[in-house]
N, C-alpha and C positions, 0 to 999 in steps of 0.2 A: 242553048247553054244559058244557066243561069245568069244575068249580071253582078253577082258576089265569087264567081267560081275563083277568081285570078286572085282573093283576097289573102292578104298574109294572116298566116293564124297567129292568135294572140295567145303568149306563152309567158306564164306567171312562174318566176322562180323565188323560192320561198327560202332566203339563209339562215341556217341553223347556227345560231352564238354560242358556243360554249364558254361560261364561264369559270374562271381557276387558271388560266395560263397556260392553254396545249392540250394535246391530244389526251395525258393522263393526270390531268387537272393541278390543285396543289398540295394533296393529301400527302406524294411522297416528300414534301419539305418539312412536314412535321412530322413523318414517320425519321427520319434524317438527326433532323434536330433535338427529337427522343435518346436519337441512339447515341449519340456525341457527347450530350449531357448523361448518358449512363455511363461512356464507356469515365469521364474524368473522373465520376463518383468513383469508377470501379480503381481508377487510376490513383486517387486520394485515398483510399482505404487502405491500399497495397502499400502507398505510400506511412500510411499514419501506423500500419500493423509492424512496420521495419526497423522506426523510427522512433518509438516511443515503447514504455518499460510497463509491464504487466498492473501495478497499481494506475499510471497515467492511463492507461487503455481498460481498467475497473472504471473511472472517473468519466472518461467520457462515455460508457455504456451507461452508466449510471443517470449522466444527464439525458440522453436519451432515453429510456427506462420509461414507459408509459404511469408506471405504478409508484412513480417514486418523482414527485411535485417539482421539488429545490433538488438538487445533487447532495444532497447531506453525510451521505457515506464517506464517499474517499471524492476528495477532489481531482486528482491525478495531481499533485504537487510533490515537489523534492527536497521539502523544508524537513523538518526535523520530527514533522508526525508521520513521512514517509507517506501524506497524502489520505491519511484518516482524520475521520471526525469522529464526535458522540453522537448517538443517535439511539435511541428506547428499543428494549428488546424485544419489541411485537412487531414491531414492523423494519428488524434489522436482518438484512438477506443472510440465508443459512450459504457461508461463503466456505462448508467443510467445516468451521467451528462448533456452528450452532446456535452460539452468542456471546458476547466480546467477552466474555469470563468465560473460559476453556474448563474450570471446574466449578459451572456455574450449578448455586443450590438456591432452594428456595428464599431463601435470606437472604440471598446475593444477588436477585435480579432488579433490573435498573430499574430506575426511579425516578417519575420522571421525565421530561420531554427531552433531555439530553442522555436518558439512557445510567446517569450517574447520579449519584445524593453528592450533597454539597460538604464539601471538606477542605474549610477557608485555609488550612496550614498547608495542604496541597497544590490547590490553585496558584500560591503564592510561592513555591518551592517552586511548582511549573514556569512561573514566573522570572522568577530570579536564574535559574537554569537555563531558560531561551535566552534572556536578556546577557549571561555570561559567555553565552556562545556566539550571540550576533552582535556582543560587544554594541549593544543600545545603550549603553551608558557611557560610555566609551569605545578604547579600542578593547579586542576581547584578549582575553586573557590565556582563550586555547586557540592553541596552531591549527590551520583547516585542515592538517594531515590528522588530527587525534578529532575532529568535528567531525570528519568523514565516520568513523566509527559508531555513533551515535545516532539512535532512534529514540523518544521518546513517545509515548500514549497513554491516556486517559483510561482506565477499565474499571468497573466495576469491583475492583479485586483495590485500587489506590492508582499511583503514577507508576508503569515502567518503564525506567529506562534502560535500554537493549544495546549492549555495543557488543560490537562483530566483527570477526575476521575479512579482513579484504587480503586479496592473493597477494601482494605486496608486506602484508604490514600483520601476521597473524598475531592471535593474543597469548597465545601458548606456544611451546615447541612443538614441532609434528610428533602427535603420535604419543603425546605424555601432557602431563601439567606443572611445566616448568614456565611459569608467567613471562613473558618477555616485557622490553623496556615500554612497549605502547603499553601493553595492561598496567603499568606502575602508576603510568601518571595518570591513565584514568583514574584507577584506582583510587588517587590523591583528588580528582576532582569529584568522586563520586561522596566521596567522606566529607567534602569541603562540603557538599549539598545538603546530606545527612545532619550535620551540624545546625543547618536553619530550624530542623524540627524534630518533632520528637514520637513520629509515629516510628512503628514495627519494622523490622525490614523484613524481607525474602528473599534470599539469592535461587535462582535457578542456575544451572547449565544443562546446555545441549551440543549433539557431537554430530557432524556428519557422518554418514555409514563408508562402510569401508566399500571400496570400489569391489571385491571381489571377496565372495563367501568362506569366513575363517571357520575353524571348528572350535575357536576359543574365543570370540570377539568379545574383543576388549571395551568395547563404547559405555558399556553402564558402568563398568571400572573408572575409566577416567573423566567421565561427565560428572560422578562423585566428588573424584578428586580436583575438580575445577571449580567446583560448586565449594567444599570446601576448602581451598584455595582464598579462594576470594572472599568468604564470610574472614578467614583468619586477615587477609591485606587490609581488608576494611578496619577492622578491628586493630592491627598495627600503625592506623593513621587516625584512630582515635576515636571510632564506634564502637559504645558501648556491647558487652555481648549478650547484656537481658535486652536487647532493643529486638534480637535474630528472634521470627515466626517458625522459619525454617529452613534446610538448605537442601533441594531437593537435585537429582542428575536425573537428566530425560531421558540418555544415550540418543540415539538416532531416531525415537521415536515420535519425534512433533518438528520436522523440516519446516526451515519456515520459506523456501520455494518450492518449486515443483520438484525438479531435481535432487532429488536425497543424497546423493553426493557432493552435492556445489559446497565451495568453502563459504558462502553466505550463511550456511548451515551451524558453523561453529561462530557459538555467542552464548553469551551471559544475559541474566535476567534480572537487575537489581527492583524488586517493587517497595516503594512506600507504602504500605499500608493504609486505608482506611482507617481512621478512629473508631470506628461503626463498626469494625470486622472481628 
């Protein structure tokens, strides 16, 4: 017998390290940490879609909007431009209008980097108008039950300003054009505006639709008679009547929400005119 027989055999073990922390490494901590941070985006959206009002949620698409630099459009704000800005008609998003003049003609498109030609007596109406509603020079001089009513904007068309029925507080009686006590005293602050200058006016009206199909609807009847209504109050508080372009009634045919029934839908249109126009 050999003298190595009795020898221990020499047994090399060789430990395998895995690196990543365990048997299936640490992939699944950032597949984990993917999904957590998806699920709050998803949780923040749901949130923001509940929360906030169809121009504010324009505003922030906007800012995100790859094709659209600064948010220039609408801000999503609840001032008094309802969250619009100016912006040139070539590269203003077709939002169903087409472009911020709804009966826009060759002559009437913007000009312009702000989408509008400069009309110092308007700017300055605009001016004076903000300034009497947020009482910047003081305190203001209209109650925020009759400020709630009011929207002003910029268009290529001059300044309009829009005031509208809220369910509380309508400007008409239901269903006719019997002005109530809110449209008076607009009426009184809208003539006081008129007064600073000396462009054209235009009244519009428009009517929400009737919840259920008439055979005789009434809506271009009394969108008329609202439109003329209010060219005659104006004119009773001391607007001239060669200053009136024209007085036109929409009936229910230009809602300015989704909903063509909503009472946001019934509203006036007072525009300043352009000089230019």
């Amino acid at each position: 017998m050999s003298a190595h027989s009795n020898a221990a055999p020499v047994i090399i073990k060789r430990k395998k390290i895995v690196a990543g922390g365990g048997h299936h490494g640490g992939a699944w901590k950032v597949a984990y940490a993917d999904f957590v941070t998806a699920m709050m985006a998803f949780f923040l959206l749901m949130w923001l879609l509940s929360a906030t009002t169809e121009k504010q949620r324009r505003g922030l698409a906007d800012y995100f909007s790859p094709t659209v630099p600064i948010s220039r459009i609408s801000g999503g704000a609840d001032g008094h431009f309802g969250g619009e800005s100016l912006m040139a008609e070539d590269i203003l998003p077709q939002d169903g209008l087409g472009a911020t003049n709804r009966r826009a003609t060759e002559s009437r498109l913007a000009r312009g980097e702000t989408g509008v030609g400069s009309d110092a007596a308007l700017e300055e109406l605009q001016r004076k108008l903000d300034a009497t509603l947020n009482g910047r020079s003081g305190e203001s001089m209209v109650s925020p039950k009759l400020k709630r009513h009011i929207i002003t904007r910029v268009t290529d068309e001059g300044l309009v300003i829009e005031i509208f029925d809220i369910a509380d507080a309508p400007l008409f009686e239901e269903g006719g054009a019997q002005p109530t006590q809110v449209l008076l005293q607009l009426t009184a602050l809208l003539s006081e505006m008129g007064g600073l200058v000396r462009n054209r006016v235009a009244v519009e009206a428009h009517i929400r639709a009737a919840p259920i199909v008439l055979k005789n609807n009434p809506v271009w009847d009394i969108s008329t008679q609202r439109a003329q209504h209010m060219r005659e109050m104006l004119m009773l508080e001391g607007l001239p009547s060669a200053r009136f372009a024209r007085v036109t009634g929409h009936a229910d045919r230009d809602p300015a929400v989704r909903n063509p029934m909503a009472v946001r839908n019934n509203r006036l249109e007072v525009v300043f005119l352009r000089s230019d126009i």
